[in-house]
C-alpha positions as semicolon CSV with decimal commas, in nm:
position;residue;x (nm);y (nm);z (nm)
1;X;0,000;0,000;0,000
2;X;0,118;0,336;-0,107
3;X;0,247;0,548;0,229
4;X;0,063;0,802;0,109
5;X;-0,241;0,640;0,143
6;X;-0,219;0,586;0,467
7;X;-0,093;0,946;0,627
8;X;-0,338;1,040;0,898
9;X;-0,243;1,431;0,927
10;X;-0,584;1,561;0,775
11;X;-0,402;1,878;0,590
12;X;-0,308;1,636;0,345
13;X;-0,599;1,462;0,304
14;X;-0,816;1,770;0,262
15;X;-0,582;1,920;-0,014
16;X;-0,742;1,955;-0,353
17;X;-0,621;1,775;-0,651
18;X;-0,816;1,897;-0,852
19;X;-0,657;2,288;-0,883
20;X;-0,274;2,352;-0,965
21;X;-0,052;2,253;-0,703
22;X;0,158;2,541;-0,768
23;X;0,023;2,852;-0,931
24;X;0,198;3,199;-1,000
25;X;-0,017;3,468;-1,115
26;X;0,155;3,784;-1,202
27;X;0,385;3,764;-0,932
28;X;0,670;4,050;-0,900
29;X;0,923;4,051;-0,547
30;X;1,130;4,339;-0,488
31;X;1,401;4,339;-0,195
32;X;1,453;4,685;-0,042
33;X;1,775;4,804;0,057
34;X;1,891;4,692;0,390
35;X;1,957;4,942;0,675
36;X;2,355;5,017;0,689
37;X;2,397;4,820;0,994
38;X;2,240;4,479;0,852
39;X;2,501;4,571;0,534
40;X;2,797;4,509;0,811
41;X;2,643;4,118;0,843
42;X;2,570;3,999;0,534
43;X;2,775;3,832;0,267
44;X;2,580;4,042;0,006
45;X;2,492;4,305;0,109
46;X;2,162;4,498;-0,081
47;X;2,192;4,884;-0,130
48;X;1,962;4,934;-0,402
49;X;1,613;4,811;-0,470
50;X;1,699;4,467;-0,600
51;X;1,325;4,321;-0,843
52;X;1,412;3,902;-0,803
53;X;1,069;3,813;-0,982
54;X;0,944;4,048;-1,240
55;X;0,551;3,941;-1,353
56;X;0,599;3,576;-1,308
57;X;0,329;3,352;-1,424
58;X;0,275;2,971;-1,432
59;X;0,126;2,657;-1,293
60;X;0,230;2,311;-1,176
61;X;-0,027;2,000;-1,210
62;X;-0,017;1,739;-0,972
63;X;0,185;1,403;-1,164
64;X;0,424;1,684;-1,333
65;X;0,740;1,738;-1,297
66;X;0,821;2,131;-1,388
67;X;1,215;2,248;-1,454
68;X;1,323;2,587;-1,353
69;X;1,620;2,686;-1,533
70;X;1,870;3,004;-1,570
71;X;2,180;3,176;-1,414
72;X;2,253;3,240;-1,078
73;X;2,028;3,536;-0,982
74;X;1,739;3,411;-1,229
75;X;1,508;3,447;-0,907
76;X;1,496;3,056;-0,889
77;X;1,538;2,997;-0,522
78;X;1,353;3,331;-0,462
79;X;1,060;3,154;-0,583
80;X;1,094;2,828;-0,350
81;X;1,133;3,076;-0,063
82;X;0,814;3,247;-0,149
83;X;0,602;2,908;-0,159
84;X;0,681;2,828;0,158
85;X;0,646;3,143;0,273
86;X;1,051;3,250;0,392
87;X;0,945;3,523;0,186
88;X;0,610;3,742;0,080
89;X;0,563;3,853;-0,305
90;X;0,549;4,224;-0,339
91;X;0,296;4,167;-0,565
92;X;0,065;3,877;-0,740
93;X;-0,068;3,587;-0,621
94;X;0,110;3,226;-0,515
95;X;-0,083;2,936;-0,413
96;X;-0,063;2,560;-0,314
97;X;-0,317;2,329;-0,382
98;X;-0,547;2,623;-0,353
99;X;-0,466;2,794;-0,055
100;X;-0,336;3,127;-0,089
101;X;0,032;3,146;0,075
102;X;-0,028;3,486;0,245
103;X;-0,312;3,348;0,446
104;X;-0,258;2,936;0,487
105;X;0,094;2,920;0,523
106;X;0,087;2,691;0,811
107;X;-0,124;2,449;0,605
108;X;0,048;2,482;0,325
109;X;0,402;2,366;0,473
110;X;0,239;2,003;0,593
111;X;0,196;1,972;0,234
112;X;0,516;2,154;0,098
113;X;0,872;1,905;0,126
114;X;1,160;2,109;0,012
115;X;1,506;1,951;-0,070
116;X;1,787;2,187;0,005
117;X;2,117;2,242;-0,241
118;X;2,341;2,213;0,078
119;X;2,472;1,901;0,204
120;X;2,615;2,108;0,510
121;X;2,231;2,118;0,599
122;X;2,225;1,743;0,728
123;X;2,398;1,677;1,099
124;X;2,712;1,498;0,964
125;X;2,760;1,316;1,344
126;X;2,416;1,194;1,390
127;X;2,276;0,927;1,210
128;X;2,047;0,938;0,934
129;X;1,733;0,819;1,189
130;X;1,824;1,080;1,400
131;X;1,842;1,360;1,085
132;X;1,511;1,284;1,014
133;X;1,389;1,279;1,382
134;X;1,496;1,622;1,487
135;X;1,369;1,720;1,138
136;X;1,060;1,569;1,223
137;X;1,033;1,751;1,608
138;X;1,063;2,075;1,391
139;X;0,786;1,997;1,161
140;X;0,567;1,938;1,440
141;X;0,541;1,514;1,398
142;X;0,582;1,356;1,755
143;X;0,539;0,997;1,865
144;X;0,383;0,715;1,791
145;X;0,346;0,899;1,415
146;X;0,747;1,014;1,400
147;X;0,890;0,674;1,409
148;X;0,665;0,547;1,188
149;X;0,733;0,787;0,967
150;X;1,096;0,742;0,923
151;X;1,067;0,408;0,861
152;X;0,866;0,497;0,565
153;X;1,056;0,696;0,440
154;X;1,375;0,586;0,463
155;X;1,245;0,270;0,267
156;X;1,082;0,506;0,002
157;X;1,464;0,667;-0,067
158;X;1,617;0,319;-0,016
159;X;1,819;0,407;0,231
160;X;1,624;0,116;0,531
161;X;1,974;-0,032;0,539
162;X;2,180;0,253;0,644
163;X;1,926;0,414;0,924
164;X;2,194;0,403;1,232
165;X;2,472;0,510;0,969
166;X;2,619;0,804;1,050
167;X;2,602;1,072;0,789
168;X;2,940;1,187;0,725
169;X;2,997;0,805;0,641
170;X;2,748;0,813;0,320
171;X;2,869;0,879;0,008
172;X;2,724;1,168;-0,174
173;X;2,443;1,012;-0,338
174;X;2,333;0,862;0,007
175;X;2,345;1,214;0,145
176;X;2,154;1,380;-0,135
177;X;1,895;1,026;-0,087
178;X;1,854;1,130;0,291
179;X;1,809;1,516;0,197
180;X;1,512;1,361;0,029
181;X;1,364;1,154;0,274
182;X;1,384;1,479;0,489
183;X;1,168;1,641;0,229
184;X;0,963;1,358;0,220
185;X;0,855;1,322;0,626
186;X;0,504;1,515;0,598
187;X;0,451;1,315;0,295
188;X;0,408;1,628;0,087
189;X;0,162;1,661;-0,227
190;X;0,476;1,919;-0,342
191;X;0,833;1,898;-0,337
192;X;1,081;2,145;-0,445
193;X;1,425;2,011;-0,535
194;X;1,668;2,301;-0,547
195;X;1,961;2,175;-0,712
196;X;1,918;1,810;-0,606
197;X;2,206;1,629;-0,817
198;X;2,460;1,946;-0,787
199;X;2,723;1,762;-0,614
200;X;2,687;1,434;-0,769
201;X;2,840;1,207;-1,025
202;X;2,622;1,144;-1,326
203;X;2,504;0,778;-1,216
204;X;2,422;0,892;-0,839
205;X;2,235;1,229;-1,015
206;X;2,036;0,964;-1,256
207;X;1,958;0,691;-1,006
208;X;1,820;1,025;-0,785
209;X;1,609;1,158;-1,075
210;X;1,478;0,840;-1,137
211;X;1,361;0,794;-0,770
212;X;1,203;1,119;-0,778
213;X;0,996;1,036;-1,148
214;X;0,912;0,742;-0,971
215;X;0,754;0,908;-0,686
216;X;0,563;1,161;-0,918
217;X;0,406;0,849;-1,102
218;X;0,314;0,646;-0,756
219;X;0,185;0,933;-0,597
220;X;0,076;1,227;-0,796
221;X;0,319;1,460;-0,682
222;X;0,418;1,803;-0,834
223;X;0,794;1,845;-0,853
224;X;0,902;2,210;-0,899
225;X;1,310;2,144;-0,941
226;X;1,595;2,392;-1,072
227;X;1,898;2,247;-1,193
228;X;2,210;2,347;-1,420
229;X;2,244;1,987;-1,574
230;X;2,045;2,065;-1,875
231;X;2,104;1,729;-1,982
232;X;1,947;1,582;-1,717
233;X;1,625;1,815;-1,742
234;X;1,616;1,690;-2,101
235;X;1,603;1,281;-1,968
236;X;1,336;1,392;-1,760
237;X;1,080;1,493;-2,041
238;X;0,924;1,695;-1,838
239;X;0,839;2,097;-1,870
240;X;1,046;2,381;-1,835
241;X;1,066;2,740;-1,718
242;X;1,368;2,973;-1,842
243;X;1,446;3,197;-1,604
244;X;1,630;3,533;-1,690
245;X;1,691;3,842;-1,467
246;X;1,381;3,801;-1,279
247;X;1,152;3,713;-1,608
248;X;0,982;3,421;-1,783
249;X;1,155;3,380;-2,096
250;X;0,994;3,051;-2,237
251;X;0,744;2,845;-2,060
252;X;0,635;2,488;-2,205
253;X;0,769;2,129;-2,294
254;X;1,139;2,127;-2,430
255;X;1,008;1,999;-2,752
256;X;0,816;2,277;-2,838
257;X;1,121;2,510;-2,760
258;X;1,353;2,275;-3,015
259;X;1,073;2,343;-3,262
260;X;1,035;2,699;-3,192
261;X;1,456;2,753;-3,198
262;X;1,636;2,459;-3,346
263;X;1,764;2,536;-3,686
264;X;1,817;2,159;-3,912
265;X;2,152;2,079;-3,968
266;X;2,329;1,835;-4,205
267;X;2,624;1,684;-4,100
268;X;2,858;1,538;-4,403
269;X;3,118;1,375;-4,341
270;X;3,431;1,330;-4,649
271;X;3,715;1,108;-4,705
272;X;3,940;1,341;-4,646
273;X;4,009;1,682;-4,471
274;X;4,165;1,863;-4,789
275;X;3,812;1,763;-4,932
276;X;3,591;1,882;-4,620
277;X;3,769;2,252;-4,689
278;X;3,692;2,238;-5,094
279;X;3,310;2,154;-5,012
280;X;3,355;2,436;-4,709
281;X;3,457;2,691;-4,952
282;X;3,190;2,581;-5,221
283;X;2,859;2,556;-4,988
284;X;3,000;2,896;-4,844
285;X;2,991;3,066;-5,169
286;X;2,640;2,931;-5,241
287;X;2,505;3,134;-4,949
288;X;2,481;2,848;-4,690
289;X;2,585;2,879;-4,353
290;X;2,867;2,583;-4,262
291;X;3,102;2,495;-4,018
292;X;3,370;2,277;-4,057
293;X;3,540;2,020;-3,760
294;X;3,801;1,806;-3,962
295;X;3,647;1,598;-4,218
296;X;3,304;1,664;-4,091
297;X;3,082;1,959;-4,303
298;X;2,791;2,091;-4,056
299;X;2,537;2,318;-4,317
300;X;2,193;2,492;-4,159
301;X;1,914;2,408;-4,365
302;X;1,636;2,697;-4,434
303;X;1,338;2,758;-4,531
304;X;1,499;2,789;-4,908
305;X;1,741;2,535;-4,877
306;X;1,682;2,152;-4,848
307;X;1,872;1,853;-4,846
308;X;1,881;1,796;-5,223
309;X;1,986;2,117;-5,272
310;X;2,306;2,158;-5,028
311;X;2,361;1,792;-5,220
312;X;2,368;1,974;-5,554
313;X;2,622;2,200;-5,461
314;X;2,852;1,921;-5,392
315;X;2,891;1,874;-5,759
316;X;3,143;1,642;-5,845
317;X;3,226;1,595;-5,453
318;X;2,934;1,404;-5,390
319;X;3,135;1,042;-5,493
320;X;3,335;1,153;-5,217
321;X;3,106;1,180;-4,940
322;X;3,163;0,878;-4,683
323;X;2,821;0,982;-4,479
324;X;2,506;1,189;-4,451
325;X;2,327;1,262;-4,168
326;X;2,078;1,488;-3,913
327;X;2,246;1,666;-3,622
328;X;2,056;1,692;-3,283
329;X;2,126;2,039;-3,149
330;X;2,245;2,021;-2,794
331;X;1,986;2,125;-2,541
332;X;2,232;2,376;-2,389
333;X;2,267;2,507;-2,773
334;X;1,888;2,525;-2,786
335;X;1,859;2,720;-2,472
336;X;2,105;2,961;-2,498
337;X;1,961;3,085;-2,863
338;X;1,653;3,114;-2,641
339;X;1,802;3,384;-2,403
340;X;1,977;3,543;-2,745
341;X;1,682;3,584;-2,893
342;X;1,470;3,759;-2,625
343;X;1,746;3,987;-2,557
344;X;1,760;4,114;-2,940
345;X;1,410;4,170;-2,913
346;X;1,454;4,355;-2,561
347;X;1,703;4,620;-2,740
């Protein structure tokens, strides 16, 4: 039986599923300068009026997975902070399963797990039971329901094995598994994952990812999650926010951004590299746009220019070609003509 269908703190049980789990309507935040003596204390310090979210709109569905992606200083964490109310918009509205976060916060954080980017956040001399059971105490869960609800879990992250194992002994997927489980004690209908797989290698951050997609299809959870791994975001097939200064730059699947961006490109490879530049120099003078890597010829197809036609150019080179092919663009290519283009159109 799923452990969610047996959690007996009502919150939960009461939430609707049938509203967005996470919706942003129009929702700016401005930090104000701090007073000269806070400056003194903090690492970065805020003298001017500093807008983090700028008009921010979208929604998360319960059994999605949503990607927030940009730079540092996107306004990415601001918005985690602002869902679970460490912080209040300035203006716009933010709710959780339908409850506004200005006036049901306390509800809203029984159903609200968030996974934290540091792995200093976890007591490296206590063991992972007792993580989770001072994590617990804080959350409000006391006994006979705490216990229980370690046990769970720890078996949900698979980590049953290691529960007296002290946490500076895990490695650093086991850490990032019990960060997790710590997000996953009020057996949330939302979980935020800031930067879940930062410090990992790529089969810890995978084995993770795949837990978590798991999860979502067991339980029905909404996953809002920023990460830099763009490659990873791509595995999961999920949606996708880009993030830019504050702003909403695209908002959708990734496959409607490769349709909307991604130019076609033919990749043509020659016998030989003094061959490669004569077909470099010929395409060039036709109009197309190529790049060359070795014996490899990359041309961008257009509107007005197909397949056949680059092929017709070739001329008498053609006998020489070894192979002909379709090039992928790389999701960080993708992405990064996304930002380029909605900062030509800004000017």
């Amino acid at each position: 039986m799923s452990a969610y269908a047996v959690r007996t703190n009502g919150v939960g049980q009461a939430a609707r599923l049938d509203v967005a789990a996470v919706s942003f309507r129009d929702v700016t935040k401005v930090y104000a300068p701090q007073p000269r003596w806070m400056r003194l204390f903090s690492r970065t310090p805020i003298r001017e009026p500093v807008a983090a979210l700028r008009g921010v709109t979208f929604d998360v569905r319960f059994g999605e997975i949503l990607a927030v992606v940009g730079p540092n200083g996107a306004g990415k964490t601001t918005m985690f902070r602002i869902v679970v109310g460490l912080t209040t918009p300035t203006s716009g509205n933010v709710s959780v399963a339908g409850l506004d976060t200005l006036r049901a916060i306390d509800d809203i954080r029984q159903l609200v797990g968030w996974m934290s980017a540091e792995e200093r956040s976890l007591l490296m001399r206590a063991t992972c039971r007792e993580n989770l059971q001072l994590h617990g105490r804080l959350q409000g869960l006391r006994p006979p329901l705490l216990p229980r609800r370690i046990d769970t879990v720890l078996e949900m992250v698979g980590l049953a094995a290691q529960r007296d194992a002290i946490a500076a002994s895990l490695s650093a997927g086991m850490k990032a598994r019990l960060r997790l489980a710590r997000a996953l004690l009020p057996l949330p209908r939302v979980l935020l994952l800031d930067e879940p797989t930062g410090a990992l290698d790529p089969l810890a951050a995978k084995s993770l990812l795949d837990l978590v997609t798991e999860l979502v299809r067991q339980e029905n959870l909404a996953v809002l999650l920023s990460s830099h791994r763009l490659e990873e975001i791509d595995a999961l097939r999920s949606n996708a926010v880009l993030m830019d200064r504050g702003r909403i730059r695209f908002s959708g699947s990734l496959d409607d951004l490769r349709e909307r961006i991604d130019v076609p490109t033919v990749e043509i490879r020659f016998d030989h590299e003094s061959t490669a530049r004569q077909a470099e120099k010929q395409l060039m003078a036709s109009g197309n746009t190529v790049d060359r890597d070795g014996r490899d010829v990359y041309v961008r197809l257009t509107v007005r220019t197909a397949v056949g036609d680059v092929l017709a150019t070739l001329g008498s080179l053609l006998p020489r070609v070894h192979r002909i092919g379709e090039v992928t663009t790389p999701l960080r290519d993708v992405i990064a003509s996304a930002y380029e283009d909605d900062n030509d159109e800004s000017r």
